[in-house]
Structures are given as C-alpha cells and as structure tokens.
C-alpha positions in Angstrom: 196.5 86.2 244.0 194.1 88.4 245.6 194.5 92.3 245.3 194.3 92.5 249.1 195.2 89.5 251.6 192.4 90.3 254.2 189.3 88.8 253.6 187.8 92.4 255.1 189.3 95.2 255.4 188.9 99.4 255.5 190.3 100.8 252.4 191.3 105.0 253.0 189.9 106.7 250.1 192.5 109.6 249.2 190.9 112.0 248.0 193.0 114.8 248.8 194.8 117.5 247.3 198.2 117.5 247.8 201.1 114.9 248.7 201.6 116.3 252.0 197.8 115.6 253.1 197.9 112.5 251.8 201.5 111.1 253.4 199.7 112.4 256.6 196.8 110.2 255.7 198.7 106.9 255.2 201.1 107.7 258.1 198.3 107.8 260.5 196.5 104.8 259.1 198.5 102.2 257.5 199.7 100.3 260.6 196.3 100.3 262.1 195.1 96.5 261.8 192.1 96.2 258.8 193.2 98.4 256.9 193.8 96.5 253.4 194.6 99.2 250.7 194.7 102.5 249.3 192.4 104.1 246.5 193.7 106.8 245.0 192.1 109.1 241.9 192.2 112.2 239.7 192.5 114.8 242.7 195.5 113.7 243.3 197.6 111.5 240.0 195.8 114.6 237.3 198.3 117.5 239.6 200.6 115.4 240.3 201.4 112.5 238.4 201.0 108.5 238.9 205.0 108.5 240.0 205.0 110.6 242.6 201.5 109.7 244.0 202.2 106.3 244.2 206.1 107.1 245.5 204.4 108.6 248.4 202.9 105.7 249.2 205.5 103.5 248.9 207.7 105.2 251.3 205.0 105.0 254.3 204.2 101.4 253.2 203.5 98.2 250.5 199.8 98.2 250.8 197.9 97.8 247.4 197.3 101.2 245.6 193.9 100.9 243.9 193.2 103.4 241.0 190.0 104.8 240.1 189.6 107.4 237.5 186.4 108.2 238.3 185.3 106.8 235.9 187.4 104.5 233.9 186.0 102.2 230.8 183.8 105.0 229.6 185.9 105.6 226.2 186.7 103.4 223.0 187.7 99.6 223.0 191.2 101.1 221.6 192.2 103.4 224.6 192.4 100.0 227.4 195.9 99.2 226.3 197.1 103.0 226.7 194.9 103.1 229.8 197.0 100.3 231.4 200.6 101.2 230.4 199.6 104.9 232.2 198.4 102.8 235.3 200.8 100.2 235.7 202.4 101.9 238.9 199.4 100.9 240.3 198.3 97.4 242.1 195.1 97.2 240.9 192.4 100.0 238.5 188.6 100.1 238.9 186.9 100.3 235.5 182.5 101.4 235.3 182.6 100.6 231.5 179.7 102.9 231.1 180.7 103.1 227.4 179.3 99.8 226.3 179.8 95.7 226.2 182.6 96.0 223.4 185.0 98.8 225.9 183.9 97.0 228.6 185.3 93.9 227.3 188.3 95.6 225.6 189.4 97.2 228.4 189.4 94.0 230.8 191.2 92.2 228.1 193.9 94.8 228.6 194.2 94.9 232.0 194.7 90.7 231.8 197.3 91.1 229.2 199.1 93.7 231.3 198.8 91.5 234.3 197.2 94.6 235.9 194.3 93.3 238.4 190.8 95.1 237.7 187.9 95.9 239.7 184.5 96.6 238.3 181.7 98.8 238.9 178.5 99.1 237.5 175.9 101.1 239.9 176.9 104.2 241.4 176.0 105.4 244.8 175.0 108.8 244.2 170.8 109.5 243.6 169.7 110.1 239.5 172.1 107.6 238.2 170.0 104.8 236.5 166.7 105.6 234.2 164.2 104.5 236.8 165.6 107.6 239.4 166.0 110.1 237.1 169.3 109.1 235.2 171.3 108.3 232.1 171.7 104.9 232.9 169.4 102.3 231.4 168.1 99.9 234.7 169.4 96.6 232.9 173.2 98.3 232.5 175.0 97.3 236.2 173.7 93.7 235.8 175.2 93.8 232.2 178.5 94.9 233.5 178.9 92.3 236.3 177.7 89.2 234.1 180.1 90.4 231.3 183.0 91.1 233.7 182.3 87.2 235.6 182.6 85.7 232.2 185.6 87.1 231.1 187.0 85.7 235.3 187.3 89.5 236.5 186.1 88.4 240.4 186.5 91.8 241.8 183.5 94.4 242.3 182.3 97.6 243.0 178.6 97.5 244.8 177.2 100.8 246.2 177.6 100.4 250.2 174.8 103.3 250.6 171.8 101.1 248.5 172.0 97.5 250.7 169.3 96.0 248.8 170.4 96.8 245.2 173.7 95.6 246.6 172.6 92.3 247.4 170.9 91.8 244.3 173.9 92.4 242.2 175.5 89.9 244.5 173.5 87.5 244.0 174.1 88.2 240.1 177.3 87.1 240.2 178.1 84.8 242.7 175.6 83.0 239.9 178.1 83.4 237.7 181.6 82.7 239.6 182.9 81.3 243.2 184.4 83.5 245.5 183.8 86.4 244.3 185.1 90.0 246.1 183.4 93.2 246.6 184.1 96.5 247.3 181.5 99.5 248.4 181.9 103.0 248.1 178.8 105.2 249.7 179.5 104.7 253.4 179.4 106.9 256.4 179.6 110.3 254.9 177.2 109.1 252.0 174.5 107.4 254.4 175.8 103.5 253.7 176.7 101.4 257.0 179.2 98.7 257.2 176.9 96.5 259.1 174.5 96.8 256.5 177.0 94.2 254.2 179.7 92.9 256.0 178.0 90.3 257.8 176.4 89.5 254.4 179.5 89.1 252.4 182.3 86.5 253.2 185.1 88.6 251.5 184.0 92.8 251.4 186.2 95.7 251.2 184.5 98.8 252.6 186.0 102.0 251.0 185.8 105.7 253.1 186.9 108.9 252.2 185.6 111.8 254.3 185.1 110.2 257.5 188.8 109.4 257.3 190.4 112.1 255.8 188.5 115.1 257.1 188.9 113.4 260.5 191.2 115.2 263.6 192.2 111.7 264.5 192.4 109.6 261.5 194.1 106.8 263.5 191.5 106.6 265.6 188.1 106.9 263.1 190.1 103.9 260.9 190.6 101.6 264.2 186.9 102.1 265.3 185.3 101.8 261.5 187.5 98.6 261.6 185.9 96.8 264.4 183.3 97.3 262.6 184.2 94.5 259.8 
C-alpha cells in the first residue's frame, strides 16, 4: 500500500515549536483537497515526545504522519531496530543513510521487519553539501543511496525540489532500477524550488513546504493555491 493515496499531493512541513502552532496548522489545512500528509521532525517530537506529537494529529485528522529526523540513517547498522520501535507511532520515517551502504542497508531492513514504510534521501537541497560544491559529501554518494535503497524494494524518495536537473537525474537512476517509483521534494518556495519545475515531470510526486505554509496568515488559503499547482 502506498504511504499516501494521492498520486500528488502538498505535504505541510511542521516545523513548529509547540503543539498549539501546529494543531492550528493541521486545522487550517487538512480538509483542503491535495493535501496528502504530514511531516513532522525534531522541533517538535525532541520537546515533546512522539505520543503527544502524533496525538495532535490524530485528533484533527488520519492523514499519514511522515517522520524525519533530520537526518536519520547517519549512525551504526545496530541502532535501525531501536530507531523503529521509537518511531512506530508514525506512518512512515525518512532515512539519508549518510553513514554508509552497511547502515543504509541495516536500517531499511528494520524498517521492513517492523512493517514501518521508509522513504529515502540521498542529496540535500541546501548549497555545500556534495564535494564538487564545497561539501562532505563524495558526488557518487546520492546515486549510491537510491540504487541500494531500489534493490532492497524501498520505492519511496527524497529528491531536492530546489536543483530540477540533479532531480531528474536521480530519477532517472531509479526508475532504472524499479517501476513506479514515488518521490518527494523538499527545497520549494521558501528555498527557491518551484512545483512546476517537477510535477509535470513525475507521474506520482509529493511536494513538501514548510515556511510558506506555516509562517503564512492564511494557511488555508497558501495550501489551496500551492495545490492547483500539482
């Protein structure tokens, strides 16, 4: 089963910092049609708790509730498992298994045996991530991640909405590898990234947008115009 049922859809990224905020958030946008999902991460779960985040949610509505760490994957093979059980409130985690092939595949291997439904990333939106712009990162590593990830039959991904090109390429990547696949972009609106830029590229996208929501006055109305969009 697919972590969301729309084939596209705006996922609310809720990046704020208390409960109250982010009731208010899902209140205003959960009924609004396109709207496939929430993401939540450490802002709001480290203060707070998994339970009571994700209890928040549930009493405005039984949307999927994405987790990302920001970033997940990044520590020893051994830690998925614990990883999971701490997540398993949650519909669905997103993992950049920055640490290496053997977390990488470690960690997706727990989230199967938990039943929990993974998403992962490998190239990050913001500027000096890989080598070849100033970064950490060796050029080679996203491509790495998604080829690893389509062989072990994750068929969710994370691809940077604000770098359309690079995007594509890593598309490309894996729809070599699997049919069907699903994406997700972070990096849009606030960070530069356009939604027309992919989705009329991609048969089954998720566009994921945190500021332009959240900081809006009317958050109703920002979701139902970034959602004609789609």
């Amino acid at each position: 089963m697919p972590i969301i049922k729309l084939k596209k859809s705006i996922i609310p990224s809720c990046d704020v910092d208390s409960l109250e905020k982010l009731s208010k958030l899902v209140k205003a946008t959960c009924s609004v049609k396109g709207v496939g999902a929430y993401k939540i991460g450490f802002e709001l779960v480290i203060p707070f708790g998994m339970e009571k985040v994700v209890k928040a949610i549930r009493n405005i509505t039984r949307l999927p509730i994405i987790y990302d760490h920001q970033k997940a994957g990044t520590d020893i093979p051994e830690m998925g498992e614990k990883f999971m059980r701490a997540c398993r409130l949650a519909d669905a985690v997103i993992l950049f298994p920055q640490a290496g092939p053997e977390t990488e595949a470690a960690w997706i291997k727990a989230a199967q045996n938990a039943k929990m439904k993974v998403i992962i990333g490998g190239e990050m939106t913001h500027q000096a991530y890989l080598k070849e712009a100033g970064g950490f990162i060796d050029d080679n590593a996203p491509k790495r991640m998604y080829e690893i990830a389509a062989s072990m039959g994750v068929t969710d991904f994370v691809i940077p909405g604000n770098k359309p090109e690079k995007a594509m390429q890593y598309v490309n990547i894996i729809k070599n590898k699997i049919k069907n696949p699903v994406f997700y972009s972070p990096g849009l609106i606030s960070q530069g990234g356009s939604i027309s830029d992919l989705t009329i590229k991609l048969d089954s996208w998720h566009a994921i947008i945190g500021r332009a929501i959240y900081e809006a006055k009317d958050m109703k109305k920002v979701v139902r115009e970034l959602a004609k969009e789609l």
